[in-house]
N, C-alpha and C positions, 0 to 999 in steps of 0.2 A: 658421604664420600671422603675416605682420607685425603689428607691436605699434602700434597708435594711442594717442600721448598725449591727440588731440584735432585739429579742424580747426578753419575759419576761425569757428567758431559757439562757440571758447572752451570749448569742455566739458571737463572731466578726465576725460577714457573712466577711464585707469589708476585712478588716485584711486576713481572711484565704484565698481570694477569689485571692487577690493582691499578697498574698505569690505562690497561686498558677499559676497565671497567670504571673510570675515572673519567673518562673521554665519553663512553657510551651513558653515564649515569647523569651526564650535565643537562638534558631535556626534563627529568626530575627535578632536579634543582630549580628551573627555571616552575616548575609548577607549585614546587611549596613557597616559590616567592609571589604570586598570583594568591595561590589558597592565603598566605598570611597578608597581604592586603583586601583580599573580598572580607575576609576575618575582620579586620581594622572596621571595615563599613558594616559590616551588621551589625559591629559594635556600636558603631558611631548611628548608625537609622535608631537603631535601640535604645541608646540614649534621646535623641530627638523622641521619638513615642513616646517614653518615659513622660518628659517633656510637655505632649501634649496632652498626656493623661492627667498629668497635675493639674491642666490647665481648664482640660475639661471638667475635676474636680471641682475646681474655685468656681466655672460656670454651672454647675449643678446648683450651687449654693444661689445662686443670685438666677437660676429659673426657677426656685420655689419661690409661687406667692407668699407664702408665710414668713419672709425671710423679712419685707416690707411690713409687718405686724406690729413691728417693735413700739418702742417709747412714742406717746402720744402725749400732746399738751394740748388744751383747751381752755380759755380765756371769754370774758365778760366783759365788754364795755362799761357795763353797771352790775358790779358783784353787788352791792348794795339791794337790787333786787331781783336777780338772777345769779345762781352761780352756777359753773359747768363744771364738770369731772368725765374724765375719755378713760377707758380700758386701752392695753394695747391693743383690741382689733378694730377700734372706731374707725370710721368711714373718715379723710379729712375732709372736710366742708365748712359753709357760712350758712349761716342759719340769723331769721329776722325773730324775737318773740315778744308779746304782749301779754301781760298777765293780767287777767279781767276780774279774778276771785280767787283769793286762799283756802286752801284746805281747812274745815275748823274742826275741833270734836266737840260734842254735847257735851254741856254742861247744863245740871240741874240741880235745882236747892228745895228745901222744904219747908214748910212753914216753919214760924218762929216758937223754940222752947224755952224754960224759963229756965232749966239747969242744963247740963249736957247730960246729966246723970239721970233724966225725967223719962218716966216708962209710956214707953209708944205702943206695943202693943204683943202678940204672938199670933205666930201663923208661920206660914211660907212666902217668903218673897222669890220671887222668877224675873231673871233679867234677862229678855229678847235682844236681839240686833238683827237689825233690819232697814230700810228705809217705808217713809209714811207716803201714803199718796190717796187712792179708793179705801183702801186698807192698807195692813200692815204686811208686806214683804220680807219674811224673814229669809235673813244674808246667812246663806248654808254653808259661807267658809268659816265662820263662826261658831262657837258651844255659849248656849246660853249658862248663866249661872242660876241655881239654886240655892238657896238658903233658909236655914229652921232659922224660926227666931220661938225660944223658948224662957221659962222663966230667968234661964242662968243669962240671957244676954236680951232682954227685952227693953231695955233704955236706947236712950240713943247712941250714945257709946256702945253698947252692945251691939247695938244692926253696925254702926262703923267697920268696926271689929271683924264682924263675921263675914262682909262682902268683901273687904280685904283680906283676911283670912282665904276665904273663893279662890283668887288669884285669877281673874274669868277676866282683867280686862278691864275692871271699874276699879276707879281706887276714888274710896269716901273719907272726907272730913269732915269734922266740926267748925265752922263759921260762928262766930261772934260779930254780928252785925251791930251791936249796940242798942237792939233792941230787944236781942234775945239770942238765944242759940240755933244753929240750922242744921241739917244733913245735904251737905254738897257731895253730888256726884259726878265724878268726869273720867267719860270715855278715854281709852288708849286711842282707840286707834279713829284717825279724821276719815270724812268722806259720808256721804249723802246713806248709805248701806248703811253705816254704824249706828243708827241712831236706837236710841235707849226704847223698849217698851216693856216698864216694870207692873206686873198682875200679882194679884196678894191673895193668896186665900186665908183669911182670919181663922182663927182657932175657934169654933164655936158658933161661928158666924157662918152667914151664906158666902156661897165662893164667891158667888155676885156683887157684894158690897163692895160698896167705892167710894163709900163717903169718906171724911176729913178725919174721924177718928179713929184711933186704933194703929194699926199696921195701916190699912188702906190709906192714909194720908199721904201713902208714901207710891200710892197706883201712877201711874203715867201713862197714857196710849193717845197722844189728840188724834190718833186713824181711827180709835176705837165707834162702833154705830151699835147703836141710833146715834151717841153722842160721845163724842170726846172727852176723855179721862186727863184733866190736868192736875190733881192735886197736888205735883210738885210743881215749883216755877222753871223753865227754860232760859237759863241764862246767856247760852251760844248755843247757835244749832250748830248740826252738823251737816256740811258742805265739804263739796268735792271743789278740787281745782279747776279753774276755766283760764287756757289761756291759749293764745293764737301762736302755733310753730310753721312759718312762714306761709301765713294766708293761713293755715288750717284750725279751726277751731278741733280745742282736745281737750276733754274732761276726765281729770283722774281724782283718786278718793286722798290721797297726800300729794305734800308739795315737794316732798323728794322724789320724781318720776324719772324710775329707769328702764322702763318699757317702752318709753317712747319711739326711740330711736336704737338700735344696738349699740352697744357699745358707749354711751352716752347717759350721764346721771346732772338731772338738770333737779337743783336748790333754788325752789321761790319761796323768796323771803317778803317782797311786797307788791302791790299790784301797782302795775306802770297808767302811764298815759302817754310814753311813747315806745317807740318799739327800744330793745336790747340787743345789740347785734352779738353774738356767739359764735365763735371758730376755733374750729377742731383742725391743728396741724402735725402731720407725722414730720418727728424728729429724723435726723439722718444716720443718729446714731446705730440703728438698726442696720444700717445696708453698709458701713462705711468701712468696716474690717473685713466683708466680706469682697467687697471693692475691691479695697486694697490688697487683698491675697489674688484678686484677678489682675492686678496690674503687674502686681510681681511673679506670677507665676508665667504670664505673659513675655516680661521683660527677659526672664530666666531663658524661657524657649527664645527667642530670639537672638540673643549671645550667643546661646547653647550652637543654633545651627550655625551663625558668623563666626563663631570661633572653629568649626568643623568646618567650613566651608573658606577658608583663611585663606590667600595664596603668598606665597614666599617671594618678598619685594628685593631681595637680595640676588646677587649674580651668582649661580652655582661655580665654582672651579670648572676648566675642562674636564671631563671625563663622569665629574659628580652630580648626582639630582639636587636640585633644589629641595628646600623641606615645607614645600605646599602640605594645605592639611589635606587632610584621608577624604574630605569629601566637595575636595577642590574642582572646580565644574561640576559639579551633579546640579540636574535643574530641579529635582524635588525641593530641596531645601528653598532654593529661593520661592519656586510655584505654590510653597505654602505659606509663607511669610507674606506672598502678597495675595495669595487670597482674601486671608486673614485680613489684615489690612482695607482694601480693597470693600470687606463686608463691613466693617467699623468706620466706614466712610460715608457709609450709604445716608438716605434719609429714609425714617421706616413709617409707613402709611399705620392708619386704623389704631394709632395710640386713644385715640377716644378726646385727645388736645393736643395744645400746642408743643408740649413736648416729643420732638423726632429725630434729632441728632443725639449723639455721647456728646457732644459737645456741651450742651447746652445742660448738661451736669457737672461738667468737669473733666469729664474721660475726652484727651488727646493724644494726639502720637505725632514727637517733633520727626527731622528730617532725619535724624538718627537709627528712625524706627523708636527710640524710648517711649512709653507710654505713661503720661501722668494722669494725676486726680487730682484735682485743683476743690477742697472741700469748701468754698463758699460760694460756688454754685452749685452744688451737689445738693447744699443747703438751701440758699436757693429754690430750686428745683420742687424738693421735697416739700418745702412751708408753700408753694405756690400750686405743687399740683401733685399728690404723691401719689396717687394714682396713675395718671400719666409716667411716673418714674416707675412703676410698678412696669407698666404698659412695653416702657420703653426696652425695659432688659428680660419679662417673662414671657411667658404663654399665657396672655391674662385678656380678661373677659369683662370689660363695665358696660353696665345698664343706667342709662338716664332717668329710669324709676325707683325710686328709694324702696318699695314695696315688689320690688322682682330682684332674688338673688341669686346669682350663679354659682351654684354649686362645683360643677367640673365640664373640665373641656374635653372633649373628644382627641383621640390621638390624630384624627386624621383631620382636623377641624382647620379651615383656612380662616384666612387672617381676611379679614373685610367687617363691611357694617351690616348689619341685618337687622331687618324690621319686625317687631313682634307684636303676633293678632292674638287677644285672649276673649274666646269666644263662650268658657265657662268656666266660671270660679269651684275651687272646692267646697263641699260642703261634708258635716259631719252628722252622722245616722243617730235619731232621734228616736225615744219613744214618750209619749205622752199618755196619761190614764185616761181614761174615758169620764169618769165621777170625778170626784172630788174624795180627798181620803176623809174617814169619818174620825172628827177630833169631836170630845167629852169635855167642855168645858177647858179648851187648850189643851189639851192631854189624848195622848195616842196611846194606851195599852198595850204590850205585844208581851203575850202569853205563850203558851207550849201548843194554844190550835193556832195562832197565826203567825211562829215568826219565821217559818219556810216561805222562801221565793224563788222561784227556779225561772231561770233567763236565759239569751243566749246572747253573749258583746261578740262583734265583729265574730260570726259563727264560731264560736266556741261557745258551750254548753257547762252549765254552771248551774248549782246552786248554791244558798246561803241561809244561814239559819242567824237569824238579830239577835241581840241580848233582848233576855229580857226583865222588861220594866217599862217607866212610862215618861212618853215623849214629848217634846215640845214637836212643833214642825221643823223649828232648826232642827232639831237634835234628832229628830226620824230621818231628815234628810241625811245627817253627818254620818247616822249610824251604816244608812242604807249604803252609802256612798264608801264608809270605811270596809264593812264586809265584803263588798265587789270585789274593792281595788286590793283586797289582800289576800284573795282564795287567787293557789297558787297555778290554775292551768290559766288563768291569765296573764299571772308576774310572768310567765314562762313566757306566751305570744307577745308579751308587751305591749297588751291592753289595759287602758284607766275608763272610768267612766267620773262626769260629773252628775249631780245629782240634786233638783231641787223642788220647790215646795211653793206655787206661788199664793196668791192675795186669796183665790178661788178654791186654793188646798190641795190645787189637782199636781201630781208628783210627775216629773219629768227625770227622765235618764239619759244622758247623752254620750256615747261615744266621745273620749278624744281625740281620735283617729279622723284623718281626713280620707278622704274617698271613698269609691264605690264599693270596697270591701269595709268599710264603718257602718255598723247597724248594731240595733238592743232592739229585743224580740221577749217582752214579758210572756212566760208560759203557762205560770201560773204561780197567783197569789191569793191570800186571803180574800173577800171583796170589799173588806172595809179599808183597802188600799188604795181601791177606785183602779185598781189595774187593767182589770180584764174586760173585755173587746176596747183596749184602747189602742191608739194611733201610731203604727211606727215609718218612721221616715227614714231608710238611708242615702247615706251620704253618696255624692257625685263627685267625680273626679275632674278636675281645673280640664280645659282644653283651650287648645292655641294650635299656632302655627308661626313657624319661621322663615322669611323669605316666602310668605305663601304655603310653605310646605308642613304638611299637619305635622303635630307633633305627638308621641307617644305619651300616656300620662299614666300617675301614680300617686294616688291623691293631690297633695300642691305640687307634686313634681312635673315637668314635661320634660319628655328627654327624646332621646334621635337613636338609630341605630350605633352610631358612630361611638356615641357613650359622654355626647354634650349635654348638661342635665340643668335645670332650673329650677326653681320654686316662686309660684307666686303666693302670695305673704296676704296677700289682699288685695284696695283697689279693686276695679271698673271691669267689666268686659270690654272689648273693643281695641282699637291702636292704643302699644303701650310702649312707643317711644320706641329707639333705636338701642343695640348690643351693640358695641364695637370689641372685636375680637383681635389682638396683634400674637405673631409670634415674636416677642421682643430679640434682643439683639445675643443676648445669653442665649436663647433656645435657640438661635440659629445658627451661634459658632460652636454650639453643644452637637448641634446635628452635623454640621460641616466637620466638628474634629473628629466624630465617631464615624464620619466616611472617610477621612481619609487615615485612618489607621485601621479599619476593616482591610480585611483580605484582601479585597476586589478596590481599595483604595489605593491610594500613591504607596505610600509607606507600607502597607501589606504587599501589593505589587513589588513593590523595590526588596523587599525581601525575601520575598519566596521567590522571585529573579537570581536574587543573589546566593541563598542558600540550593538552592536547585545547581547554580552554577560550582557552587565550594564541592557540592554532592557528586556531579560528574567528574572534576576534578581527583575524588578522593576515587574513584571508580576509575577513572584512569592510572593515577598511579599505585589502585593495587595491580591491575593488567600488567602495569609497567615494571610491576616489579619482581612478577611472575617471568616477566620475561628477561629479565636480567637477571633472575637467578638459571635459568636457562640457556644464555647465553657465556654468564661467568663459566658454567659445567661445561659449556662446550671450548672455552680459550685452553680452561686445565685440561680436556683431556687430549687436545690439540698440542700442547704443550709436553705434558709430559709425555705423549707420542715419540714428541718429536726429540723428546729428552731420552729415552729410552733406545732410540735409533741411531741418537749421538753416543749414547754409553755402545750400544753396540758395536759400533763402527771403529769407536778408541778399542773397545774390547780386541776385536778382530785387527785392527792394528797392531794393538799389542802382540799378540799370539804371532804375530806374520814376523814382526821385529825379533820375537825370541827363537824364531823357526830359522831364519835366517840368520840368526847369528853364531847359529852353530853347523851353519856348513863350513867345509874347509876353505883356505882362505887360497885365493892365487897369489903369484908374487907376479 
């Protein structure tokens, strides 16, 4: 539509058009001052969220149990005859121990020569490891060593030489007793398993000979029947460790034992006659930055809303607004602050101890609302129960059994104490031979007709071909046990087998798998294996129950539908002590800040309130401004109308004045 300033009749169309559409357009006005405060406030909710997103951040950190993993210290009453060493995932605790027996390894010497340089003999010497008892037990985590001794090394410097040489384990010297020269021999490794059983077959001679001359001087077996083999002297046996870890008698093959406990390397250096007390304390280092980012990311949110939520202490002028902040009265802000609050107040059941306030770590919040960390209770805290600290901020789970570990807790798993029944331990799927395997003078043969055995570990189907050549019963064991555990449709399933050889010769197989899917199924083997019709046992799966309520199982594991999962480690059937299960105080302002910034939360609520509201707004005044351009079309065409009817009227004016002025005039 062309734009009319005005016609001949002088009117300002524009001018009155704009005054009026000035008048008519002020209920607009008044909307984009509305839309740019609702504006202000989602700005301002958006920050707050922001806010507690951080917040919930920093609490993510501190509901991982692993966050409490960290630095761990452990200490000895008497390092003199205990010492302790903790990984970071050590359990803290106090522990009583008694050391009743050191680990030793064999030592053995030989009679006395008159040079070092004096010729002993030729043949083969065989070094077993094993422990002695009926017979001789040979230890199948073990390779025995072999050695020629021939004329280039037949002195005794020679045999020295060539078992070192070996590298099996034994390291030999020459002894000058002052009456002569000797061949001493000493075991690597201590423990009751290790002990030496040296067999000679002379060059020339029968394998059987054991007399004092030659190579045989140098035989050892006292398991050996009819009659024990000493021709070398026993100068230390070999022994395993004996010593009491609170009440419990525990025998290991050395005196550095890290299997005892996880987490835990416990150095006996002497045996006690009273006990040693040991304590394993987590440091605080681990939790205390992540602490400290919840306090300030906390403090942050809190500000954040009191500075948004601010009112203006000052007297406006008449006529002007005060300059309250943008979310001056809104009750969200404060109804989250004190929720917040309000849950960091509480005291929280089922820590599994006496730790149940923040307090009692250091976490407060003055009258300001500020929230500190006060690090020497925190510390505190941690050296006295850090599990409890664990308890106190996560979703965490402790058992009163050292031998029952919690795996994972179920999403939906409430916080209480629960009692647990274990009615059957795992066990692992066995097979044993039927005979005995047939050894030749200590020696196993495995040729091109016997070194196929075809099995089946935890159902998968296998064979294996040996090397071949000729065995000890260690070393048939190691071989059998190497070939398994390296044909690849197992590495695939991630089955191992152990594999051994006892006093009777008869060869076992064992699954390392626990439960009812662990079994070994020989199919077929030579029969001088002593394999076939022999015994297989699989393994059984742990059973239990929680609160009474059975639990699912999966070899050591018992788990629930929920996806709360255990493992028992060993110990008893029967009552195994109490779980105490908390949601600590992180997983539950974790769960509280992600309700109320969901949709259907405060802050979600308050914004799609408010955006819905900006929405209708802007929906209005596009209507609104449809219809003032429709209104503006009708002032102008009203106007120029009426501007047209004024020209007209001048026009006809005009024309009547110059009509009339040329009539004749009267006098």
């Amino acid at each position: 539509m062309a734009i009319t300033t005005g016609g001949m009749s002088g009117i300002d169309i524009n001018g009155l058009v704009s005054q009026l559409m000035s008048i008519e357009r002020q209920p607009l006005q008044k909307m984009t001052v509305k839309e740019v405060g609702l504006q202000a406030k989602i700005s301002a909710y958006g920050t707050i969220k922001s806010g507690l997103t951080s917040f919930q951040s920093a609490l993510a950190k501190l509901n991982n149990v692993a966050t409490y993993t960290g630095s761990t210290s452990a200490t000895s009453s008497d390092d003199s005859a205990v010492k302790i060493s903790a990984s970071a995932g050590a359990q803290a605790s106090k522990y009583n121990i008694e050391v009743t027996q050191l680990a030793t390894s064999q030592k053995l010497a030989s009679r006395t020569y008159t040079k070092a340089s004096d010729v002993i003999g030729e043949g083969v010497l065989t070094i077993d490891f094993g422990s002695y008892g009926s017979g001789f037990t040979p230890n199948t985590a073990r390779t025995s060593i072999s050695v020629t001794i021939d004329s280039t090394n037949n002195t005794l410097e020679g045999v020295r030489d060539a078992i070192n040489k070996a590298n099996g384990g034994v390291s030999a010297s020459i002894v000058n007793d002052g009456t002569g020269y000797r061949l001493a021999l000493s075991s690597s490794q201590s423990g009751s398993a290790n002990n030496m059983r040296i067999t000679v077959a002379e060059a020339g001679i029968s394998a059987s000979n054991t007399d004092l001359n030659g190579l045989s001087a140098l035989a050892y077996n006292p398991a050996a029947t009819p009659a024990a083999i000493t021709n070398m002297t026993q100068n230390q046996a070999a022994k395993d460790s004996i010593f009491k870890l609170d009440g419990i008698t525990i025998t290991k093959p050395t005196n550095v034992v890290t299997d005892a406990i996880d987490g835990l390397t416990f150095t006996l250096a002497k045996e006690t006659t009273t006990q040693v007390q040991l304590s394993v304390n987590k440091n605080s280092a681990s939790i205390t930055a992540p602490l400290k980012e919840m306090v300030k990311s906390y403090n942050d949110l809190i500000k954040t809303m009191r500075d948004l939520t601010k009112a203006d202490t000052s007297k406006a002028a008449p006529g002007e607004s005060n300059n309250a902040q943008v979310l001056n009265g809104e009750y969200v802000p404060r109804m989250i602050e004190t929720e917040l609050r309000d849950m960091m107040n509480q005291v929280l059941d089922y820590t599994g101890g006496d730790i149940k306030r923040l307090s009692q770590v250091g976490i407060s919040v003055d009258r300001n609302g500020v929230m500190t960390l006060d690090e020497t209770k925190l510390n505190k805290g941690m050296a006295d129960d850090p599990d409890g600290v664990t308890s106190l901020f996560a979703s965490n789970a402790r058992s009163t059994d050292r031998q029952i570990k919690i795996e994972t807790l179920g999403k939906n798993t409430l916080a209480g104490n629960y009692d647990l029944n274990v009615t059957a331990l795992a066990s692992q799927g066995t097979f044993v031979g039927s005979t005995a395997a047939t050894f030749t003078s200590g020696v196993f043969p495995i040729n091109s007709t016997n070194k196929s055995i075809s099995l089946t570990v935890d159902g998968k189907a296998i064979s294996i071909d040996l090397a071949e050549g000729s065995y000890t019963s260690t070393q048939l064991a190691a071989e059998i046990q190497t070939r398994v555990n390296s044909n690849s449709t197992l590495k695939t399933a991630g089955s191992t087998v152990a594999v051994s050889i006892d006093a009777s010769n008869k060869i076992s197989i064992t699954s390392n798998k626990y439960g009812a899917s662990s079994s070994v199924m020989v199919s077929s083997a030579a029969a001088e294996f002593g394999l076939q019709g022999g015994t297989n046992s699989s393994g059984v799966d742990a059973a239990g129950s929680l609160n009474g309520i059975a639990l699912k199982s999966d070899g050591q594991k018992l788990y629930n539908d929920d996806g709360f999962k255990l493992s028992v480690l060993g110990g008893t059937i029967g009552d195994r002590g109490g779980i105490a299960v908390s949601q600590g105080f992180a997983s539950q302002l974790d769960k509280a800040v992600a309700k109320i910034i969901d949709g259907k939360g405060a802050i979600g609520t308050k914004l799609e309130t408010l955006n819905k509201t900006v929405k209708d707004i802007q929906q209005q005044r596009t209507a609104f401004e449809r219809r003032m351009t429709a209104t503006e079309a009708r002032y102008r065409a009203q106007y120029v109308a009426l501007d047209t009817m004024l020209t007209q009227m001048q026009q006809t004016s005009s024309s009547l004045s110059q009509q009339l002025a040329t009539l004749p005039k009267f006098s």
